[in-house]
N, C-alpha and C positions, 0 to 999 in steps of 0.2 A: 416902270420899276417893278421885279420880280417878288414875287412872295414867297413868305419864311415863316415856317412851323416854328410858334411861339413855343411849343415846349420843348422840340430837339434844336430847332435852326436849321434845319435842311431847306433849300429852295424847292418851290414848291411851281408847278405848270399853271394856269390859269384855271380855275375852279377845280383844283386836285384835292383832296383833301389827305392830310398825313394820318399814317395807321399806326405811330409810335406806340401807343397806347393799348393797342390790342397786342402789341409785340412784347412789352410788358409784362401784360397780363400772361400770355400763353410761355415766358421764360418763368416766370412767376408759380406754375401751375408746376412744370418740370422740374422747378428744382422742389418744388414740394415734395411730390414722388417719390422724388429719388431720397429726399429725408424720410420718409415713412417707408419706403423697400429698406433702408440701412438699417432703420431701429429694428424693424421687423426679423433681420438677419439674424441677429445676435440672439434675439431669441427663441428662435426658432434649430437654433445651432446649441442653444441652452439647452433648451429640451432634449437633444438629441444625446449631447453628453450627461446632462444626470440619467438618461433611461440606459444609456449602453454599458454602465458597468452592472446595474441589476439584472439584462437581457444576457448579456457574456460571462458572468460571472465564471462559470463552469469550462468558458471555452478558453479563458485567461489563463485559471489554472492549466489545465490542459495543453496550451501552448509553452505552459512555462518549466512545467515537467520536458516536455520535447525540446526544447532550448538548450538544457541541461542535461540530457542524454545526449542528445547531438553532440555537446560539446566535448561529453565525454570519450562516443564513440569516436569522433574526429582526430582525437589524441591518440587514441589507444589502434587506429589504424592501421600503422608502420611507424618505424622510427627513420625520421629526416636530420645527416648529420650538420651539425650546427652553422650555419652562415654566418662568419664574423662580417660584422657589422664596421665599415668607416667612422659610425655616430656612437659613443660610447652609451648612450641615452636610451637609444634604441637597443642595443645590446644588453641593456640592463634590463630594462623591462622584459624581454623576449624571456631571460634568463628566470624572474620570478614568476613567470605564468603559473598560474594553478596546476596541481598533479591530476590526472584523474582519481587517484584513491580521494584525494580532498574532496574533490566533487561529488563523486558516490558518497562519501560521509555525510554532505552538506544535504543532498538530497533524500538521503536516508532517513535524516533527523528532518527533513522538513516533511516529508510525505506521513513519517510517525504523530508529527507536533499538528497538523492541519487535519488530519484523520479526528483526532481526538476531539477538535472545535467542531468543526463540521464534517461529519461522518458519512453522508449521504451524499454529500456533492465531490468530497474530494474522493471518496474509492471510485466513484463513477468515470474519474476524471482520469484516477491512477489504471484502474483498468483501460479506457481509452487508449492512455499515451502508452500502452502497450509498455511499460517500462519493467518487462521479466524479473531483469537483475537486482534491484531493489526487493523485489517481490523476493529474492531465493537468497536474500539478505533478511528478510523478516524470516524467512523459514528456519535458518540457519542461527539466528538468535533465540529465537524460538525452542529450538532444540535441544541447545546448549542450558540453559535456565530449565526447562523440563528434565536432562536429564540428569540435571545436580540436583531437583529436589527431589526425583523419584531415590537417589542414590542417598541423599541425607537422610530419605523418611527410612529404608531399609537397614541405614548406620544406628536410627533409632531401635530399629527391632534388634540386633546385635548388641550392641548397649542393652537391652532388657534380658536375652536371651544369656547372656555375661553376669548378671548380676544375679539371676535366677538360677543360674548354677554355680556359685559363689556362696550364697545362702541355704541352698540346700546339703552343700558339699557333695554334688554329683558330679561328674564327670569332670573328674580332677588333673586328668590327663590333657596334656598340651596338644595334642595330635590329633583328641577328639574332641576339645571345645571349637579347636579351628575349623573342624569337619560340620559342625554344627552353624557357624556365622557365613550369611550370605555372602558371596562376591561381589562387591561392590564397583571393583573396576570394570569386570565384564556386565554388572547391571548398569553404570553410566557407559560405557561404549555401545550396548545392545538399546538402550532406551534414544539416545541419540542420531542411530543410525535406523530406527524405526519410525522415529517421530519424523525424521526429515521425510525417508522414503515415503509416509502415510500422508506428505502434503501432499507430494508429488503425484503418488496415486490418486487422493481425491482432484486434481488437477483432469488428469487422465478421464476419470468418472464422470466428472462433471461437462468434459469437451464429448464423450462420447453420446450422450444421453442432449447434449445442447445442439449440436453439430449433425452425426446420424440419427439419431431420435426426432428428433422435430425441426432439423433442416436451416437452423441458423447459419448464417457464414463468419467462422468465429476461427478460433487459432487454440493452439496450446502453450502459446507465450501468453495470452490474455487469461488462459483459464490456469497459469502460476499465479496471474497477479489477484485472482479473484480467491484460490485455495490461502496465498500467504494473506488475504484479510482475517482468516482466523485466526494465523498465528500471530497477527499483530495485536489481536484482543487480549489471546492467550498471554504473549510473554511479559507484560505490568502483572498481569494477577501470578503468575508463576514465581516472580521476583519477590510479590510479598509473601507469596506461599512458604517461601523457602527461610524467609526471616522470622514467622509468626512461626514456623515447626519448630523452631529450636525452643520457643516459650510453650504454647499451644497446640501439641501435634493434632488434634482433631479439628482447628480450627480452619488448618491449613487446606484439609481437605475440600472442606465447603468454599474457599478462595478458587480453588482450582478450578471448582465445576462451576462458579462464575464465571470467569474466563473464558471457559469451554461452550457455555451458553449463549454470554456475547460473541462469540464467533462466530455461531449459526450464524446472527442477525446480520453480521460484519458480511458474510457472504451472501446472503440476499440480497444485502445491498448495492456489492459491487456486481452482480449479476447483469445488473443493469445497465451496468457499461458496456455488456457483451453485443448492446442491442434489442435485449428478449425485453420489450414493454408487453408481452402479454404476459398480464398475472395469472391468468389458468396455466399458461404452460408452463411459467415460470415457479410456480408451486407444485406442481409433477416434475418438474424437473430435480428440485432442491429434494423433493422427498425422494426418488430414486436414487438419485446420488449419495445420500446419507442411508438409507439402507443397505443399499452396493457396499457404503464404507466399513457399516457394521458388521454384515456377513463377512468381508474380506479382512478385518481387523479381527474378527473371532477365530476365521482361520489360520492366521498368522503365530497368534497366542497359542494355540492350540501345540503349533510346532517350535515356540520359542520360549514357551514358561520355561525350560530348561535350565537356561541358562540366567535363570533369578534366583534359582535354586541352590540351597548349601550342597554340598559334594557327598555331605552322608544319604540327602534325601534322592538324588540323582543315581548312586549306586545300586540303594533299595530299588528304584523304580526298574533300574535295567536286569537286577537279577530278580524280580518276578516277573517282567517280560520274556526273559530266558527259560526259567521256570514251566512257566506257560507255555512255551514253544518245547520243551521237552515232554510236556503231557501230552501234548499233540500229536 
């Protein structure tokens, strides 16, 4: 009669002995494992996502800025005449896609609103994604708010110049109080068309001194976006400048050169995006360029007070230049 392993039932050869047991144990041991590899997964896959948005942070933005330019350069590409659609659904939707002007706005207000929270990471990020057009939109806002309060604070000297000849009863003549009051139109066209071109320039200053000076590989689309960080500073303090002159004309002034101040910083910060991590250089660089800008803005003034000028002071100036050339 054959023999049978009391614990499985297999027949068994003559003094065979069954190894159920160990078979057991070693299925036993494997699926252990494989429960501790599983637990182990998850978290280890934990760790990996709480650390990757504190390691990416900067690179998120950054790709998210480029998502949103792409999308917009993609639109503005060429125009593809419209495919009617069989699917009325599909036709609908194709139909409200976003405009490009929407998208520019959207990312205009978000690069402004994310500057403002965190100012170190995102200019780093807006210089990055190379994204110009936004930049020559802060310039252009910029401008615009700059050259109404230079043009309201000179409607203030007018207003005073009006009233002081009013009280004194001088110059009672209509022809020469007008010769007396600044031009206000040609000071808001001239203030506007100088503050833009003065971005542009330090744009310029700042790639040539980064680029041929000390040998970065940099662009002059990245060094718009790194010049429009200070008109992004600038134009909040400009806006309240222009509300606090109509109560406080002295007060507005010192708003300004706030502004003005925070824009340095705004632009060393985006520096940073260009690449330049060395701080020695990157500190001879920021001070040439803002030297550059001063000499070149002195020069400019020098040829353009002119035109901030009333019409009586501007006649004077050209008949003693004539004057002078007749003594000669």
């Amino acid at each position: 009669m054959g023999n049978f392993c009391t614990k499985c039932g297999r027949p068994l050869e003559e003094s065979e002995v069954c190894n159920c047991e160990n078979s057991k144990v070693v299925q036993q041991v494997a699926q252990e494992t494989n429960v501790q590899s599983e637990e182990v997964k998850p978290e280890g896959e934990q760790s990996v996502k709480v650390m990757q948005p504190e390691c990416q942070q900067e690179t998120y933005q950054e790709e998210q800025l480029q998502f949103e330019q792409k999308s917009i350069e993609g639109e503005q590409s060429g125009f593809n005449p419209p495919v009617m659609s069989s699917n009325p659904q599909q036709q609908y939707q194709k139909n409200v896609a976003p405009d490009a002007f929407g998208l520019y706005i959207r990312r205009f207000f978000m690069v402004a609103r994310k500057t403002v929270k965190s100012p170190a990471s995102m200019l780093k990020a807006f210089v990055k994604a190379n994204d110009y057009k936004v930049g020559l939109g802060f310039m252009g806002v910029d401008s615009i708010i700059f050259a109404l309060f230079v043009t309201l604070l000179f409607g203030k000297l007018n207003s005073a110049i009006s009233d002081f000849s009013s009280t004194l009863g001088i110059f009672s003549s209509i022809g020469m109080s007008a010769s007396l009051h600044f031009p206000l139109a040609k000071i808001f066209f001239a203030t506007l068309i100088l503050t833009f071109c003065g971005a542009c320039v330090l744009a310029g200053i700042l790639l040539f001194f980064t680029k041929v000076i000390f040998k970065y590989k940099t662009n002059y689309k990245q060094m718009l976006c790194v010049a429009s960080a200070k008109n992004l500073a600038s134009a909040p303090f400009a806006l309240i400048a222009c509300i606090v002159l109509v109560v406080v004309p002295s007060w507005s002034l010192y708003i300004i050169s706030f502004g003005t101040l925070l824009g340095y910083f705004y632009v060393a910060v985006a520096m940073k995006g260009t690449g330049v991590v060395d701080e020695d250089k990157l500190t001879y660089i920021l001070f040439l360029s803002f030297a550059a800008m001063v000499i070149i803005s002195g020069l400019v003034m020098r040829v353009a007070y002119k035109m901030y000028l009333p019409s009586a002071f501007t006649s004077s100036l050209n008949g003693m230049r004539s004057f002078r050339g007749f003594n000669n």
